[in-house]
N, C-alpha and C positions, 0 to 999 in steps of 0.2 A: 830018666825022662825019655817017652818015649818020641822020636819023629816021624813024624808021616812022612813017605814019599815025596817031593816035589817036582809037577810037572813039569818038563822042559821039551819044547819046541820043534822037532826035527825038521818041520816045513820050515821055520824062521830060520833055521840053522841055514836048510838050503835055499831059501829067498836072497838070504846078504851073498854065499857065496856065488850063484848065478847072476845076482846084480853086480860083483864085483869083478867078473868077469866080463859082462856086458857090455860095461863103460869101458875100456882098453880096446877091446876091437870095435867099436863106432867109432873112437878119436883115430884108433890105428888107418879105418878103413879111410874116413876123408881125407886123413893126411896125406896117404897111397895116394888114393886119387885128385888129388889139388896138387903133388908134385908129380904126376904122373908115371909113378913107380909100377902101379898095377894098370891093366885096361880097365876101363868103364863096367866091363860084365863082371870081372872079379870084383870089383869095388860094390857095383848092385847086389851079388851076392852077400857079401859082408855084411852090407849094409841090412840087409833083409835078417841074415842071420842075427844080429846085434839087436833088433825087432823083437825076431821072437825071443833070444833070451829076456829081453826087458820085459814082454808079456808074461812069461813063466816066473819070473822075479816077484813082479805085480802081485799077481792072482797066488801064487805059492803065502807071499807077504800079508795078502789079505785074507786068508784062508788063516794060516797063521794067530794073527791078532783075533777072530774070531771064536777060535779055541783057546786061546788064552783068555779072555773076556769070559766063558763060559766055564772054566775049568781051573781057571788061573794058573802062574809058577813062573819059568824064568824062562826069555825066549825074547818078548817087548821090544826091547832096543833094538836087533837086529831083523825082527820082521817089519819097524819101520824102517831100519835102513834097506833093509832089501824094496821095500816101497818104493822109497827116494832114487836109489839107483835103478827100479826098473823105471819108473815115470823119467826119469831125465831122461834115460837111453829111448825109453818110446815116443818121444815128446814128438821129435827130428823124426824120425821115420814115419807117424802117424799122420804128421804134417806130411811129408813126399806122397805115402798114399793116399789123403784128402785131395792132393794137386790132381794123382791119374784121373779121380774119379771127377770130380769139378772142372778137369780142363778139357777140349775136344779133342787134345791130344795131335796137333801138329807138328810135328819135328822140321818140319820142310814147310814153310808156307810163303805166300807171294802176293805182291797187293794185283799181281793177274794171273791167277790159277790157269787161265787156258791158253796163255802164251807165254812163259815164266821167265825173266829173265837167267841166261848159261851160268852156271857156277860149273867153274874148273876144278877139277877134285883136284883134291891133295894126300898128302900122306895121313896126313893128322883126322881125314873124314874117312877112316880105312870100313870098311866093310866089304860082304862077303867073303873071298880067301883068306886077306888080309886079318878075318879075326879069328884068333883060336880054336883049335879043332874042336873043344867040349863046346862053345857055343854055336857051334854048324847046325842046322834043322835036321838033319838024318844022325846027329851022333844024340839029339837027347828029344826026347817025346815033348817032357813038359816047356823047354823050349822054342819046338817049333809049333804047340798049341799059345804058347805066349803072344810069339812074332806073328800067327794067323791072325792071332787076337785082336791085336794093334793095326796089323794091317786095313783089316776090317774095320775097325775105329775109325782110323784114319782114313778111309775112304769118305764114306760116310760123313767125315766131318771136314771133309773138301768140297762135298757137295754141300752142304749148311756153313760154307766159311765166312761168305754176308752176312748170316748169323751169328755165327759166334764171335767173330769182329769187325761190327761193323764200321770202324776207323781205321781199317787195313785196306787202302782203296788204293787205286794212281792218282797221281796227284799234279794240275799242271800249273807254271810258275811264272809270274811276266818278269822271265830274264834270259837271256839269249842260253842255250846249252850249253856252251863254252865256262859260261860265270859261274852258273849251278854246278858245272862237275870241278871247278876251281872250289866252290865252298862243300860241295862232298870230299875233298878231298883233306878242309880245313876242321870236316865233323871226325875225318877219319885221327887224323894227327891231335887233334884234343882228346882225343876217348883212349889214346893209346894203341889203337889198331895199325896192324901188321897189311902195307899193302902187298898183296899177294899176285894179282895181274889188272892190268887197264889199257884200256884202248882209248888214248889220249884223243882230243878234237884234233881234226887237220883242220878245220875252218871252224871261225864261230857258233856254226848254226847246225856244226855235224853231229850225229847220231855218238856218244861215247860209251862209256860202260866203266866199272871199277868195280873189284872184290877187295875185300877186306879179310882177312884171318882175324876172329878175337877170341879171349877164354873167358869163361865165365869167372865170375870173382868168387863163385863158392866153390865149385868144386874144380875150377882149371880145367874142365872141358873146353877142346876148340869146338869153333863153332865160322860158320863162312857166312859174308853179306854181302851181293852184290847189288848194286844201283845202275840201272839201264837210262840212260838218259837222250832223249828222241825230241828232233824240234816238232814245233808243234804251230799251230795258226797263234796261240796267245803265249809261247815263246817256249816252253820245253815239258815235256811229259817226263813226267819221273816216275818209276817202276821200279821196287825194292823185293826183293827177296835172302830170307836168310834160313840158313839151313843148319841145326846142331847135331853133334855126335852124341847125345846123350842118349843109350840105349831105351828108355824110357821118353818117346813123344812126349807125353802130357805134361814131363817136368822140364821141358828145354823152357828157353826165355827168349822164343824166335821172336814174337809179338810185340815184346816190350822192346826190340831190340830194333825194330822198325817205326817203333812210335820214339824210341830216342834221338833214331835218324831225322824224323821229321822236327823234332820239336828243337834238336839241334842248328837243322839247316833252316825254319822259322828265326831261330835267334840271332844266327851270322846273318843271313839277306835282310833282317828288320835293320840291325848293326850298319849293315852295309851301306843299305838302298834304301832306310827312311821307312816310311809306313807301307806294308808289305801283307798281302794277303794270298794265299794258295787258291787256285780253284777245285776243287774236288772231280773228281769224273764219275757220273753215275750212269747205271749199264741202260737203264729204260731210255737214256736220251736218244734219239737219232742222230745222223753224223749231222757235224757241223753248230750242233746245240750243246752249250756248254753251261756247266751250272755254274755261273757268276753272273758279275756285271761283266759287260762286254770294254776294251781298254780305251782308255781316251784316245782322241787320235795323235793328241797333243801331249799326250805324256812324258815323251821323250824315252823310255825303257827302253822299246821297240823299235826304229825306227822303219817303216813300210816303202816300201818303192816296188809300184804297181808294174814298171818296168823293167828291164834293165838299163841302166844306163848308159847314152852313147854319148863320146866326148864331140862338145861342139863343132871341135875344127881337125881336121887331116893333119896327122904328125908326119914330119918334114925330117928327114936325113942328109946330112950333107954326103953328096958324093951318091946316090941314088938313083939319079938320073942318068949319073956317068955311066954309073954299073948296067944300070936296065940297056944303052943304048952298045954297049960292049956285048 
């Protein structure tokens, strides 16, 4: 009996092997980078690379099944598994590159772009020397056409940052400065965050400030928040800014991490102080115009004293007299 030939697959062959390969360095690379074995730009590379193998897994896979549908023979099983392992492995990477392209790409942003509240660097925000000779802008081209890239972005998307979020605002509070940087400091100890430096109130009504160190929960990147807090006529202006290390702007989660802030310190002072509303600050108002209701005078939050106070009667020393006349 004679047998004909049977086709078999060498695309399918190599679809499963590139897919199997794939999936190890995507797990390897997060893992690196969530326990902070490699930097952030090794772990971006990886990650990119584990991308395209998933792409060539794909397209090899489906290329593949294609010829075999037309020609038939043995090959099937492994060009959908090479399928399956590259779609998983590109699933996660295609999603980071929806994020560049969908987000405005702020790494560093502030609810007042033109006077930001200080963050103190740290170790853990290392840039320029600090990072690896192969990611420096004069050791690699495509690199420093990357970083131009961003840069540029990111201008651009400092100047349209009331657009792109426009609930990234300052925001003022009817509670004395002192209380508000007592409940930032009660959002920072709930979330976990690492305090890094503060400039505690010497009086109720003083100007304070706080940074936070935190990591992100996927990938263990630090990341720094600081809250400027300024008294204000309806009792404290609050000014957030937070800044990530994650070599890619568009995928930090500085935004979300400013709207945690608020929606946090919203829960503690509602907790606290009863029914509780922020007043927002918006830039077209003129000074002294605020977008709210203006506060009761009888509230009790605030208390107002148009002057200083002077005690009714002359304090008395015993033995004063003696002294003055000695």
């Amino acid at each position: 009996m004679k047998r004909f030939p049977v086709y078999q697959s060498g695309s399918a062959r190599l679809s499963y092997r590139i897919g199997v390969l794939s999936l190890p360095v995507l797990v390897i690379a997060l893992l690196a980078m969530r326990l902070g074995i490699v930097d952030p730009e090794t772990a971006l590379l990886a990650l990119m690379s584990a991308g395209l193998f998933g792409i060539f897994a794909l397209l090899l896979g489906m290329v593949a099944l294609g010829r075999l549908w037309k020609k038939g023979g043995e090959g099937a099983a492994r060009a959908v598994a090479g399928c399956a392992f590259g779609a998983l492995v590109f699933l996660p990477v295609g999603l980071l590159v929806s994020g560049v392209v969908s987000s405005p790409g702020l790494g560093d942003i502030s609810t007042d772009m033109e006077d930001p509240p200080e963050i103190r660097s740290s170790g853990d925000l290392a840039t320029g020397p600090n990072r690896p000779a192969w990611t420096q802008p004069e050791n690699s081209s495509l690199l420093q056409n990357v970083r131009l890239l961003a840069v540029a972005v990111g201008v651009e998307a400092q100047k349209n940052v009331m657009e792109a979020y426009p609930d990234i605002v300052s925001r003022r509070y009817r509670v004395a400065p002192g209380r508000l940087h007592t409940a930032a400091l009660l959002v920072g100890a709930q979330n976990g965050w690492t305090l890094s430096d503060e400039l505690p109130p010497d009086l109720a009504d003083s100007a304070t400030r706080i940074q936070f160190s935190t990591r992100n929960l996927l990938t263990g990147l630090p990341s720094s928040v600081t809250l400027r807090i300024r008294p204000d006529p309806l009792g404290a202006l609050l000014d957030i800014r937070a800044v990530s290390s994650f070599p890619v702007a568009g995928l930090s989660d500085t935004a979300d991490t400013i709207r945690r802030v608020y929606s946090e310190l919203d829960r503690i002072l509602l907790e606290t102080y009863g029914e509780f509303e922020p007043v927002l600050v918006e830039e077209d108002l003129g000074e002294g115009e605020l977008s709210g209701a203006e506060p009761d005078s009888d509230s009790g939050i605030l208390p107002e004293f148009p002057s200083i106070p002077v005690p009714e009667f002359k304090p008395y020393l015993d033995g004063a007299d003696e002294a003055a006349d000695g």
